[in-house]
Residue, then its C-alpha position, 0 to 999 in steps of 0.5 A: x334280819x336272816x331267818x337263821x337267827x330265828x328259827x336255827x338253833x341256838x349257837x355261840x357263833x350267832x352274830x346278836x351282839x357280835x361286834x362284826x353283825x353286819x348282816x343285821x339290820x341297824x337293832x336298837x338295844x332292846x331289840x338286840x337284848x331280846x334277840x339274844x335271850x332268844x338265843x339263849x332258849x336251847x328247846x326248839x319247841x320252845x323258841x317255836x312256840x315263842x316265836x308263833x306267840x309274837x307273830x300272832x300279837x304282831x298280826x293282831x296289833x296289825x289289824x287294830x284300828x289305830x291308836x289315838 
């Protein structure tokens, strides 16, 4: 996915849920549904802390020892 769709601000030119995203890789529903409310954030504080908070649940289910 292009780094612009996370970290620009949000525009109605995005291509989440546009039917021409070709530059997306293939998202499941859920993935776009969430990528779009993201967009939907206009403060830029606010999709940056979003955005740190994810990564840093990410790095952590990362480092977990695998689930049985």
């Amino acid at each position: 996915m292009p780094p612009s769709v996370l970290y620009s601000p949000s525009n109605a030119d995005s291509p989440i849920g546009r039917a021409d995203g070709d530059d997306l890789p293939d998202l499941d529903c859920d993935c776009v549904a969430l990528l779009h409310a993201y967009t939907l954030i206009r403060d830029p504080g606010t999709r940056r802390g979003l955005l740190t908070l994810v990564q840093a649940a990410a790095d952590r289910e990362d480092a977990a020892p695998p689930h049985r």
